[in-house]
C-alpha positions in Angstrom: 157.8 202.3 -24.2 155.8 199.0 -24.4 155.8 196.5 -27.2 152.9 195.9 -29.2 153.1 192.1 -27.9 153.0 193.6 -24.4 150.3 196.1 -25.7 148.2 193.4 -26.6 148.3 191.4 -23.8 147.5 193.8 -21.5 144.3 194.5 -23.9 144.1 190.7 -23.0 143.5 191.3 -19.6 141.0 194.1 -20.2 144.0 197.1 -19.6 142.1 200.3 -21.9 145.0 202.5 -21.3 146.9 200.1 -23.4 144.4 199.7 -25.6 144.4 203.5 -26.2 148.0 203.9 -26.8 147.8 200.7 -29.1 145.4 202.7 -31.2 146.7 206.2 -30.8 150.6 204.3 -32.2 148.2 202.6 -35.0 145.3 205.3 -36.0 147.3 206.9 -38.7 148.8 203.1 -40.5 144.9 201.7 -40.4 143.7 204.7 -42.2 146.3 205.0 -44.6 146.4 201.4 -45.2 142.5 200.8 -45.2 142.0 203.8 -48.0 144.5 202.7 -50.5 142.4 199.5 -50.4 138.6 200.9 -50.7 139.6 204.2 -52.0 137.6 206.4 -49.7 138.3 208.0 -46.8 135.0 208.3 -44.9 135.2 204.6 -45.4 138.8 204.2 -44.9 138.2 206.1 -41.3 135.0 203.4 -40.7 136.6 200.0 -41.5 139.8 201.1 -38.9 137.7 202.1 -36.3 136.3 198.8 -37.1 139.4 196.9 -37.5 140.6 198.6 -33.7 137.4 197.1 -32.0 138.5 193.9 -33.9 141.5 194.2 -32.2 140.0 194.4 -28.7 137.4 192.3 -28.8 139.4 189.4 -30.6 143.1 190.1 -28.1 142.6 186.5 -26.5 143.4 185.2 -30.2 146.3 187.0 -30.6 149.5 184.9 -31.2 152.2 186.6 -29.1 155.0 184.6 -30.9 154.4 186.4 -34.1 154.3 190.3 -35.2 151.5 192.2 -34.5 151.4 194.2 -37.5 150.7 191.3 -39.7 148.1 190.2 -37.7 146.6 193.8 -37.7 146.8 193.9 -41.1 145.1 190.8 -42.0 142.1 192.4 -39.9 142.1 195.5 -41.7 142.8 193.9 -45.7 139.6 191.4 -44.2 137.3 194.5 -43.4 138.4 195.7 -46.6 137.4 193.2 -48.8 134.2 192.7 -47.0 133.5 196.3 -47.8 134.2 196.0 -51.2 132.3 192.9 -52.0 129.3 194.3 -50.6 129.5 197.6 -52.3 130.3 196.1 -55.8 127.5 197.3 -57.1 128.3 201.6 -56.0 128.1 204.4 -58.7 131.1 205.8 -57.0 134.1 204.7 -58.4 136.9 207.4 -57.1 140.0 206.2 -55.8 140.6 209.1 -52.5 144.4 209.0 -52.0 146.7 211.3 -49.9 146.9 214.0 -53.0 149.9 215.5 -50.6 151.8 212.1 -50.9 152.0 212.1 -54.8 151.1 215.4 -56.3 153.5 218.5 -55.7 152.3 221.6 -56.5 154.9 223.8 -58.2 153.4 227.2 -58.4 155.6 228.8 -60.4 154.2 226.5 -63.3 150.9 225.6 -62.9 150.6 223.6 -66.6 153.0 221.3 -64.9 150.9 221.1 -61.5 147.7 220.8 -63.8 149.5 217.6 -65.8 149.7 216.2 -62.8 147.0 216.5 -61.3 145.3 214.9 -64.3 147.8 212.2 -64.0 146.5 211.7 -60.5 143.2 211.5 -61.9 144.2 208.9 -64.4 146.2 206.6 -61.2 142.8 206.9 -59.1 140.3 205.2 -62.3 143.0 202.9 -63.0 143.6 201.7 -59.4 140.0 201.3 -59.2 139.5 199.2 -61.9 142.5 196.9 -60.5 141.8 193.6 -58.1 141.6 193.7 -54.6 144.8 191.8 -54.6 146.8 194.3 -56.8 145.5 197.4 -55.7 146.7 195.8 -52.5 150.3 195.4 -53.3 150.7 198.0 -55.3 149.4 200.3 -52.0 151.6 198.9 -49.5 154.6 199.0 -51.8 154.3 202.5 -53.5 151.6 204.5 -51.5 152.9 202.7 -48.1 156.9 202.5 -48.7 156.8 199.4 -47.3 159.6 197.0 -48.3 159.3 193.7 -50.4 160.2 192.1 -46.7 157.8 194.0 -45.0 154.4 193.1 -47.3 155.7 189.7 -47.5 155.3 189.5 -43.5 152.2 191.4 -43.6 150.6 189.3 -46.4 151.9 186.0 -45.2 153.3 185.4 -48.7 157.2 184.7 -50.3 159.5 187.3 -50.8 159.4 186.2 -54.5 155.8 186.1 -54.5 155.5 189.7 -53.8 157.8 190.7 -56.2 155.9 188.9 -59.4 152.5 190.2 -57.8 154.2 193.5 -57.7 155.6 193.7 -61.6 152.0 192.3 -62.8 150.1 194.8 -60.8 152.6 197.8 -62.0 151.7 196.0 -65.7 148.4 195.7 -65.6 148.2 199.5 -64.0 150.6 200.5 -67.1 148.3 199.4 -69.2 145.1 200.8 -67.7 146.8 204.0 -67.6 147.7 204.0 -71.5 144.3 203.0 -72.2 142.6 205.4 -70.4 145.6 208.0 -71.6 145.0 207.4 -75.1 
């Protein structure tokens, strides 16, 4: 199986087979990662289909010394933030997010299932009102599993630094979440 370096610089060289199995390896992380950013999947699917013909188009200024991931990400969290600044001003303010990744139906008590399902609602309008930046690490940390090493790589930040961002973020969405709660 071929590295993602390798991957890339094939792309380099104008290789679309590599290219496909770079985004068929990828599809499912862009997605995930674009929608907990902008909160909607239509637009979640756009900006990575985006974010893949970023990828091509810009190969040749690809660093091969350093991961792709980050670099893929920083495409993707760019796209993102475009999108949102431009759509500020949108009567839509849902949060979509993977219901199957945080809500478990139990169907054997469905008062339970419906509390949480109202807590989901209460996460989504409370992760919308939240910054770019901490809706950010709050995604790749909780929603995304990823490791206080791993969004430090991908965000090009200190270890530390992720961790105060993080407990600031989780306080900020505690207290959003009481408010709205209450």
């Amino acid at each position: 199986m071929e590295t993602d370096k390798s991957l890339v610089m094939n792309i380099k060289t104008g290789d679309k087979k590599a290219f496909g199995i770079l985004v068929e390896k990828y599809k499912k992380v862009a997605f995930r990662l674009a929608l907990g950013l902008v909160g909607n999947k239509d637009d979640a699917y756009d900006i990575s289909q985006e974010a893949f013909l970023r990828v091509y188009r810009s190969a040749h200024t690809y660093d091969t010394k350093q991961p792709f991931l980050p670099w893929f990400y920083t495409i993707i969290s760019n796209l993102c933030h475009t999108w949102l600044k431009k759509r500020q001003h949108r009567l839509n303010n849902t949060l979509d997010v993977d219901d199957s990744s945080f809500l478990l139906i139990d169907y054997g008590n469905p008062e339970k299932t419906m509390v949480k399902e109202e807590t989901m609602e209460l996460l989504r309008k409370a992760l919308m009102e939240l910054s770019f930046e901490d809706r950010e690490i709050i995604s790749l940390q909780h929603f995304r599993g990823m490791s206080y090493d791993e969004i430090a790589d991908i965000l090009k930040i200190p270890r530390g630094t992720v961790m105060s961002r993080l407990y600031y973020a989780r306080k900020k969405l505690a207290k959003l979440m009481k408010e709205q709660y209450a």
